[in-house]
VEXDREN-2710 file (C-alpha; in Angstrom, 1 decimal):
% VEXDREN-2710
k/r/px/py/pz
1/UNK/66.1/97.4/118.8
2/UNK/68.7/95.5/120.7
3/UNK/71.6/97.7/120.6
4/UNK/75.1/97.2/121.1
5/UNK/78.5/98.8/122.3
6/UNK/81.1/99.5/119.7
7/UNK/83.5/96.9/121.2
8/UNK/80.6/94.2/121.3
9/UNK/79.4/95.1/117.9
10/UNK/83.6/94.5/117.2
11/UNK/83.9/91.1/119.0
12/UNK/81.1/89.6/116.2
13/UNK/83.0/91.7/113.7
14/UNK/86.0/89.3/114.8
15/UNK/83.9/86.5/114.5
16/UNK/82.9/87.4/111.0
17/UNK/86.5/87.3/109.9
18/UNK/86.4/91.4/109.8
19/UNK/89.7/93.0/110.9
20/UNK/89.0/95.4/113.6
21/UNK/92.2/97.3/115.4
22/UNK/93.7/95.9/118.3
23/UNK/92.0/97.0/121.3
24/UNK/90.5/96.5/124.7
25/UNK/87.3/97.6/127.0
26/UNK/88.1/98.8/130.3
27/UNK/86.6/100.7/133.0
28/UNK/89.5/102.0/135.6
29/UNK/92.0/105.0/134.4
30/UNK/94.7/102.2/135.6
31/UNK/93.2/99.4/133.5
32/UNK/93.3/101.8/130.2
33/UNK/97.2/102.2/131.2
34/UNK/97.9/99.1/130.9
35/UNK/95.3/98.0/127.9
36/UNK/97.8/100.7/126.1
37/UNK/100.7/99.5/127.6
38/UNK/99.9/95.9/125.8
39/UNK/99.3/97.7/122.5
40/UNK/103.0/99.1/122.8
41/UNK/101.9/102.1/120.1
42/UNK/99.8/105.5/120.5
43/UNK/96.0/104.3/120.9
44/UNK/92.7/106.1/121.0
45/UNK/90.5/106.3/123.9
46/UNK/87.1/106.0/122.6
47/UNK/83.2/106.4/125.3
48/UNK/81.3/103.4/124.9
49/UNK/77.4/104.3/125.2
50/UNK/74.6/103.7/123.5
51/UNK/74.4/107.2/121.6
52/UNK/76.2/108.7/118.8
53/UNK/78.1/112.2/118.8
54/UNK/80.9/110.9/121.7
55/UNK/83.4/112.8/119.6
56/UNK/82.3/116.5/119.8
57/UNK/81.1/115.6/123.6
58/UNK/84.6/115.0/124.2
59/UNK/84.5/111.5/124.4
60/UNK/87.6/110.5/122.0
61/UNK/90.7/111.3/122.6
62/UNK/93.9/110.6/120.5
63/UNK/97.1/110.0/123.1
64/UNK/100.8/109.0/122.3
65/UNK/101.5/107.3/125.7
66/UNK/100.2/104.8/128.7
67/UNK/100.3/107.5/131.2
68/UNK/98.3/109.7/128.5
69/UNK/95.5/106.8/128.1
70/UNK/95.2/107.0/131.5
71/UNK/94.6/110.5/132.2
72/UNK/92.1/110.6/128.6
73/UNK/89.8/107.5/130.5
74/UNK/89.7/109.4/133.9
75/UNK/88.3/112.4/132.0
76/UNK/85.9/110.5/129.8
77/UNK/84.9/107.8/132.4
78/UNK/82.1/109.2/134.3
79/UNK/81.0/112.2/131.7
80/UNK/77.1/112.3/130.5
81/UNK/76.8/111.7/126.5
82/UNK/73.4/112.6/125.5
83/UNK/72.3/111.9/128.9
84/UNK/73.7/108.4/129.2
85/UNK/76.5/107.8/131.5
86/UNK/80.6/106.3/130.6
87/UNK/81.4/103.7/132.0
88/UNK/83.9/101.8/129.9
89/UNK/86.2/103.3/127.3
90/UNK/87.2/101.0/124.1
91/UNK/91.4/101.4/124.3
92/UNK/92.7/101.0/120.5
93/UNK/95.4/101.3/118.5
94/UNK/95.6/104.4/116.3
95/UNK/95.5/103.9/112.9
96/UNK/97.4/105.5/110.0
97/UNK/94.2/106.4/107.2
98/UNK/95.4/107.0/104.2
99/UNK/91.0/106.6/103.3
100/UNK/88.0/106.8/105.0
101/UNK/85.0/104.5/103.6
102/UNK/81.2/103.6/104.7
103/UNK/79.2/100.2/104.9
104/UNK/76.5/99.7/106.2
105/UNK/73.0/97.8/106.2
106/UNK/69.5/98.1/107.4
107/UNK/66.1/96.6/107.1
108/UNK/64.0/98.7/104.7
109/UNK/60.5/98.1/105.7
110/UNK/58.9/99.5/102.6
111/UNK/56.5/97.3/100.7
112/UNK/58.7/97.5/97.8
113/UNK/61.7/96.5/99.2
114/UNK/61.3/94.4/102.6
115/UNK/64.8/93.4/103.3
116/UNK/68.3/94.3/103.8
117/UNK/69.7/97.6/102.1
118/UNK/73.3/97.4/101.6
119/UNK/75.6/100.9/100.9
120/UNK/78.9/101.5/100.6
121/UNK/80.2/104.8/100.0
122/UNK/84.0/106.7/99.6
123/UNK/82.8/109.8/102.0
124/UNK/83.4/108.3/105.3
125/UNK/83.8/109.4/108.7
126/UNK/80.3/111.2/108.2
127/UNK/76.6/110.8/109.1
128/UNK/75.8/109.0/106.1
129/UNK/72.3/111.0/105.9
130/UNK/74.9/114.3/104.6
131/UNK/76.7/112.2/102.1
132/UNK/75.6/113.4/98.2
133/UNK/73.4/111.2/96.7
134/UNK/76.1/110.1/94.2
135/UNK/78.2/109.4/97.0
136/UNK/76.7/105.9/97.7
137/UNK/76.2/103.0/96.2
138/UNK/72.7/101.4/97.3
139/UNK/72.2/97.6/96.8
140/UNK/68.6/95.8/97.8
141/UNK/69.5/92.4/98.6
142/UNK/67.4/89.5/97.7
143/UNK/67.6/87.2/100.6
144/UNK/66.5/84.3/98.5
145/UNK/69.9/84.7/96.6
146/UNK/71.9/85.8/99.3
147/UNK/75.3/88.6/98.1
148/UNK/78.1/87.5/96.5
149/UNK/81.9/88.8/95.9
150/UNK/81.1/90.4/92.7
151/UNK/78.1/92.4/94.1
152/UNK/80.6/93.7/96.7
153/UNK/83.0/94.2/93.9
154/UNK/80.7/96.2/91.5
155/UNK/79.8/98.6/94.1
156/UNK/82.9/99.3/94.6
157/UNK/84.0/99.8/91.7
158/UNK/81.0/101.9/91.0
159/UNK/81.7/104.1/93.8
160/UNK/85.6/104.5/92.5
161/UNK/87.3/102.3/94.2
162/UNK/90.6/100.1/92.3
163/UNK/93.8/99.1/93.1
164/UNK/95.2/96.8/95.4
165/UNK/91.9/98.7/97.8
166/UNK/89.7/97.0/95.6
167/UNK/89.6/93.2/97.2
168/UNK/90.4/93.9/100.5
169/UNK/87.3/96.0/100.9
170/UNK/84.8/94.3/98.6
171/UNK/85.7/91.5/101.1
172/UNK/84.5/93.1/104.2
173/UNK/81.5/94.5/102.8
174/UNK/80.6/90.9/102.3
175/UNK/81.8/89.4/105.3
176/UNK/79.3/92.7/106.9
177/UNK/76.6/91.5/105.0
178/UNK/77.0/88.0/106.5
179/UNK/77.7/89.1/109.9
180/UNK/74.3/90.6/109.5
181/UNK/72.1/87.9/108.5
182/UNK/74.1/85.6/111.2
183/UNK/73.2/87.7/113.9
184/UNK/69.9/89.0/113.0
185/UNK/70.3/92.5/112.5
186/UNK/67.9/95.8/111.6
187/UNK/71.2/97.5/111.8
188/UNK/74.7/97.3/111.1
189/UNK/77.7/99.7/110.1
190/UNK/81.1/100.5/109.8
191/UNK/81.9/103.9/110.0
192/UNK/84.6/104.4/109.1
193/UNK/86.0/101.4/107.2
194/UNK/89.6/102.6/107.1
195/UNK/92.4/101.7/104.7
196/UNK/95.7/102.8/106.2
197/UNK/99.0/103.7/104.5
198/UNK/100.0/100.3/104.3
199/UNK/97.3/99.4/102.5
200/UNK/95.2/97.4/105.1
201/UNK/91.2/97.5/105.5
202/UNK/90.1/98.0/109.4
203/UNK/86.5/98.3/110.8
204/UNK/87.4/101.4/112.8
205/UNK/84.0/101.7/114.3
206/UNK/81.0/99.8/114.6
207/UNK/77.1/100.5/115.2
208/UNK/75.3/96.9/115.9
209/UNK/71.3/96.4/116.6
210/UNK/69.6/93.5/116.6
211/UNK/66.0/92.6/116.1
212/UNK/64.1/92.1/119.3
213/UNK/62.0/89.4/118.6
214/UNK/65.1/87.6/117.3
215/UNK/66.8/87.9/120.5
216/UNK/65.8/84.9/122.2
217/UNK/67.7/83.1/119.6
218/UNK/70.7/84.5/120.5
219/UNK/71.5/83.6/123.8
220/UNK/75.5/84.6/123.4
221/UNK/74.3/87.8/123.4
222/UNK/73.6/87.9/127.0
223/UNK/70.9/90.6/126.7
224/UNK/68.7/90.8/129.6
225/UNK/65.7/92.6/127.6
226/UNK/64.9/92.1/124.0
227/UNK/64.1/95.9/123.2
228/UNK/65.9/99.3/122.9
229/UNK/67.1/99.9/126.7
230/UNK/69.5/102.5/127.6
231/UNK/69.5/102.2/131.2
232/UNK/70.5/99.3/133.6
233/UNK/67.4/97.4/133.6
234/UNK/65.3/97.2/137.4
235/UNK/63.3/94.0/138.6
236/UNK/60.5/95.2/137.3
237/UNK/61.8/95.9/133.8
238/UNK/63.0/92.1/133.8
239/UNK/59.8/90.8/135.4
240/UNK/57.4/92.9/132.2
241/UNK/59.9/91.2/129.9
242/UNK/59.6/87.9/131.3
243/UNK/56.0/87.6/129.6
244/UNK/57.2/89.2/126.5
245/UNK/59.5/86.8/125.8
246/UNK/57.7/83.8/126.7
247/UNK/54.1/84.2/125.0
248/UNK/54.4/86.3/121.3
249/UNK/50.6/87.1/121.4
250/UNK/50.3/90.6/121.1
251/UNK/52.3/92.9/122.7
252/UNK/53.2/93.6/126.9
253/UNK/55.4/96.9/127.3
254/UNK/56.4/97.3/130.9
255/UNK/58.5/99.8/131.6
256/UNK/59.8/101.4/135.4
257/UNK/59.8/104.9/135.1
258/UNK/60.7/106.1/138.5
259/UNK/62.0/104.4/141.8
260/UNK/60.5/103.7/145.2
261/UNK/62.0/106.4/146.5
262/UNK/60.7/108.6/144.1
263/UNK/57.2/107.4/144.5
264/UNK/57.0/107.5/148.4
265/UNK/57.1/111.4/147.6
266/UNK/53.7/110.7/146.2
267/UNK/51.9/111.8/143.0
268/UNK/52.9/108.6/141.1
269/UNK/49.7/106.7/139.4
270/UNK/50.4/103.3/138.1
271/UNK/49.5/103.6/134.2
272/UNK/48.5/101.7/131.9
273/UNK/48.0/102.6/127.6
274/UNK/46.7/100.6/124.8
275/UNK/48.2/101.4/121.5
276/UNK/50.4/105.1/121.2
277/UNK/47.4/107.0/120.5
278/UNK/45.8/106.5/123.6
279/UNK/48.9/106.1/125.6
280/UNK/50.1/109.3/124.6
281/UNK/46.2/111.1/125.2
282/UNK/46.4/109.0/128.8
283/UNK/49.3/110.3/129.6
284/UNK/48.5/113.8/128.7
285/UNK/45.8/113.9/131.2
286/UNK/47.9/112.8/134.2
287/UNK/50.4/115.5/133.4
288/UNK/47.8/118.4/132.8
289/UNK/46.8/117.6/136.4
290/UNK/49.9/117.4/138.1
291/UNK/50.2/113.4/138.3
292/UNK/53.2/111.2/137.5
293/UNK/53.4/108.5/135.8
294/UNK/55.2/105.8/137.9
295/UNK/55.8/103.4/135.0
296/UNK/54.6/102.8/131.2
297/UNK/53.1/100.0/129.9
298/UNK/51.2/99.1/126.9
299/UNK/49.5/96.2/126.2
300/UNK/48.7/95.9/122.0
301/UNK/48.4/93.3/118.8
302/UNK/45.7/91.8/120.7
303/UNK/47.0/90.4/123.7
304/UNK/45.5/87.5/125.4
305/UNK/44.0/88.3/128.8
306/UNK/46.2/86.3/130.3
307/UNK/49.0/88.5/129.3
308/UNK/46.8/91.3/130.2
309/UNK/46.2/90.3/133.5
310/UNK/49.9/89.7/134.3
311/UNK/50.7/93.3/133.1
312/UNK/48.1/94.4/135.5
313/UNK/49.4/92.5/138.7
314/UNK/52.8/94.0/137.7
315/UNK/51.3/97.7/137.6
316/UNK/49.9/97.4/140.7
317/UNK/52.9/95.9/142.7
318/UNK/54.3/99.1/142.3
319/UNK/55.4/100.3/146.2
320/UNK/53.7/104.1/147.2
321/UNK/51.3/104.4/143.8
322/UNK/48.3/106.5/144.7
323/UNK/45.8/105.1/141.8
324/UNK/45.9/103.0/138.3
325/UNK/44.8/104.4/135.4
326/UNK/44.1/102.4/131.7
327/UNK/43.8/104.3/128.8
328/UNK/42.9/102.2/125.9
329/UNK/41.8/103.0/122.3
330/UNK/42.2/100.4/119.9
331/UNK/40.2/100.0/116.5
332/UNK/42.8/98.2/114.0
333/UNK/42.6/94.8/115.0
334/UNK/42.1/94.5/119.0
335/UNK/39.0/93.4/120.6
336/UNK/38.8/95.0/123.7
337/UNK/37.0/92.3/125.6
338/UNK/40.4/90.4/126.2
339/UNK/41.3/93.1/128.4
340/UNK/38.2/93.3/130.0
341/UNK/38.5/89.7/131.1
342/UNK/42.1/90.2/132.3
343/UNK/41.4/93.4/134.0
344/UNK/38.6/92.1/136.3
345/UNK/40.6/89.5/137.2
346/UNK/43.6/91.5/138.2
347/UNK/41.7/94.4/140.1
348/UNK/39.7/91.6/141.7
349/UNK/42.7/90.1/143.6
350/UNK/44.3/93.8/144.4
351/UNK/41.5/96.1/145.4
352/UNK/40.6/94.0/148.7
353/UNK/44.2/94.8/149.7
354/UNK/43.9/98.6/149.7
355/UNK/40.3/99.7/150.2
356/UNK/39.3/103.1/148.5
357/UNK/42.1/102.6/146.1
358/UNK/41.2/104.8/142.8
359/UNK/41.6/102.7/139.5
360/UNK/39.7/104.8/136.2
361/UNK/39.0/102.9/133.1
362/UNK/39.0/104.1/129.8
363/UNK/38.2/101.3/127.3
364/UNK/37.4/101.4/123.9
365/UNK/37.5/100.0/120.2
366/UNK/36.1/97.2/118.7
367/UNK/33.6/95.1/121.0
368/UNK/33.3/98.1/122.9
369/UNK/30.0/97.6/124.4
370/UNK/30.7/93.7/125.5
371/UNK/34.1/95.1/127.3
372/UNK/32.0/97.6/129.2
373/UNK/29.7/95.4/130.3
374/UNK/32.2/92.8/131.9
375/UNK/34.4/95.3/133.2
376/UNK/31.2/96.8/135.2
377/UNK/29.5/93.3/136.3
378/UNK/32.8/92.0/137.0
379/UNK/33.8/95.1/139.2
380/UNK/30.4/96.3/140.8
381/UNK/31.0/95.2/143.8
382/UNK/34.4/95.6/144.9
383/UNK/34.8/98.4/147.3
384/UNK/37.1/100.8/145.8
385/UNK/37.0/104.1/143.8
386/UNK/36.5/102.2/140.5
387/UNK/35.1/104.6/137.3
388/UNK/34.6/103.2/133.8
389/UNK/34.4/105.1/130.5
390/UNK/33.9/104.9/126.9
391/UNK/35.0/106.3/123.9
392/UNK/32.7/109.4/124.6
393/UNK/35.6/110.6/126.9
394/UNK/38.7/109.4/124.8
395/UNK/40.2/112.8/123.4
396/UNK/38.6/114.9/126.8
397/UNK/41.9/114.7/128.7
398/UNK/40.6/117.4/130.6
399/UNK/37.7/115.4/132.2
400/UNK/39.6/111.8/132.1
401/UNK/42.8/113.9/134.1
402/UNK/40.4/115.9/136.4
403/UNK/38.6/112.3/137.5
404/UNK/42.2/110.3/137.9
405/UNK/43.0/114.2/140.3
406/UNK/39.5/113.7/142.6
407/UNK/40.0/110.2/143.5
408/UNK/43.2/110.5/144.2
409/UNK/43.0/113.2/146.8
410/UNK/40.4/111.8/148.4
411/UNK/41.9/108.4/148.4
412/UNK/45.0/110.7/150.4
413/UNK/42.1/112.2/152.8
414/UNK/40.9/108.5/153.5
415/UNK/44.6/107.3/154.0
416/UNK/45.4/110.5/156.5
417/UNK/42.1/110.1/158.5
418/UNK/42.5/106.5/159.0
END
């Protein structure tokens, strides 16, 4: 899923008519300074990254002044949250909670349900997966009806709520609910929904993710690739995305998993799964004989071989890999001859370029026997160390890793005699 920052997720919060604390994103000690400086009251600097649990990594920090805010950012900016790197803090205002509350909505995938889940519960400021059962008020949405104020109303009540409280944050919970259909969500929370001494309801934190084949309909979002990404993105992340986001037929997952650099110290095989199963068994092999993988791709759902054969060019424009390696086992709904099609074409164009250049084939599924026979007429004469196999070697890592190992090193001997 397409996931969001806290004070992204809190600009469409804005937008949704959801009152968030006053606040600002920056990224310098100096520029938190001054973001509290502007909010004239003590604030709390908060890590923005893509991972929960910033509090007990040290990543919030409640301070009283500017010169405070500034020293809190230049501690946090820079530190490693569950691997992931700050670099912008969220400056805001502290509030005075009187209450802490939950709301929140996902996309249930069950076959009984198949739509949005609303909850809202009194226990928040918690993982919502440790709050009692009794603690939350659950609501399946019929998205043919839509919500309306006096569903949000019942569950409050239901859950406790009365009081001037009562209005203020039925209100929200709908105004979440319609932020989440507006911006095509999976997922979308407050937590906590705070009402202060004064007796004001504030989204005090916010967890936003969109669906990824949604995405392209939201160009405002300015995300560069339509899928759960935690790092900055490379050329060739945005290059596999390109033909994700332009052709829907089955599935292209390309994916750079280590840099030039770190392939010119050789080792790195360009790989290539079909379906997790057999991605998982590929990859397996490679590691039980001391091979890297230099990126991950997948190519499922019955992709066309056009698609197939753009996914291979990709794999193999890869600078410093020493071989390419397909492992594909697919028997739901794929017929394999697609990716025959598209592989012969690919390996066809590339293998002249780099003679002796080790490429092993595992294909199998459903029109098993047709896809071996193109892949072998279509490759028998290319000269290159090319070796196909069926499903009699699918779950034999040992054999499938030991044959990926051989032509490998003696692709290296060729390349150091030469």
């Amino acid at each position: 899923m397409a996931k969001f920052l806290e004070y992204q997720g809190k600009e469409y919060f804005k937008k949704a008519g959801i009152p968030v604390p006053e606040g600002e994103a920056v990224d310098t000690p100096e520029a938190a300074a001054a973001a509290a400086e502007k909010i004239g009251k003590p604030v709390v600097v908060k890590a923005q990254v893509l991972a929960g649990g910033r509090g007990k990594a040290g990543g919030v920090k409640l301070v009283s002044t500017p010169e405070e805010a500034a020293k809190a950012a230049g501690e946090i900016l820079g530190m490693e949250i569950k691997g992931l790197t700050v670099k912008q803090v969220l400056v805001e205002e502290q509030l005075a909670i009187k209450q802490e509350f939950y709301a929140g909505l996902i996309i249930n995938s069950a076959h009984d349900v198949r739509g949005p889940v609303l909850m809202f519960s009194p226990e928040g400021g918690m993982d919502i997966e440790s709050v009692p059962e009794d603690k939350i008020a659950t609501l399946n949405v019929d998205v043919t009806k839509g919500l309306m104020i006096h569903d949000t109303l019942d569950m409050c009540v239901t859950m406790g709520v009365q009081g001037g409280a009562l209005r203020p944050l039925a209100d929200v919970v709908l105004k979440l609910y319609n932020a989440f259909r507006r911006n095509d969500c999976r997922a979308l929370e407050i937590n906590p929904l705070v009402l202060t001494e004064e007796g004001k309801v504030y989204a005090a934190d916010c967890r936003m993710e969109a669906d990824d084949q949604a995405v392209f309909r939201h160009p405002e979002f300015g995300i560069k690739i339509g899928r759960e990404f935690l790092k900055e993105p490379t050329e060739l992340d945005l290059m596999g995305w390109s033909y994700e986001a332009s052709d829907f037929r089955g599935t292209s997952y390309i994916a750079e998993m280590a840099s030039p650099e770190e392939t010119a110290a050789g080792g790195y095989v360009g790989y290539h799964g079909i379906g997790g199963g057999a991605a998982m068994l590929g990859m397996d092999a490679l590691n039980k004989v001391g091979l890297k993988v230099a990126d991950y791709a997948d190519t499922s759902g019955n992709p066309t071989a056009s698609k197939v054969y753009r996914t291979v060019k990709l794999i193999m424009s890869q600078p410093n890999i020493e071989g390419y390696f397909l492992s594909g086992f697919m028997m739901a709904n794929q017929e394999q001859w697609h990716h025959a099609h598209g592989l012969v074409k690919a390996l066809r164009e590339e293998l002249p370029k780099r003679p002796g250049f080790p490429v092993v084939l595992l294909l199998c599924g459903n029109k098993e026997a047709e896809s071996q026979q193109i892949l072998k007429q279509g490759l028998a004469d290319l000269d290159a160390r090319v070796e196909i196999y069926d499903r009699e070697h699918v779950y034999d890592a040992k054999f499938i890793g030991g044959r990926v190992r051989t032509l490998v090193d003696e692709y290296r001997q060729d390349k150091a005699a030469a």
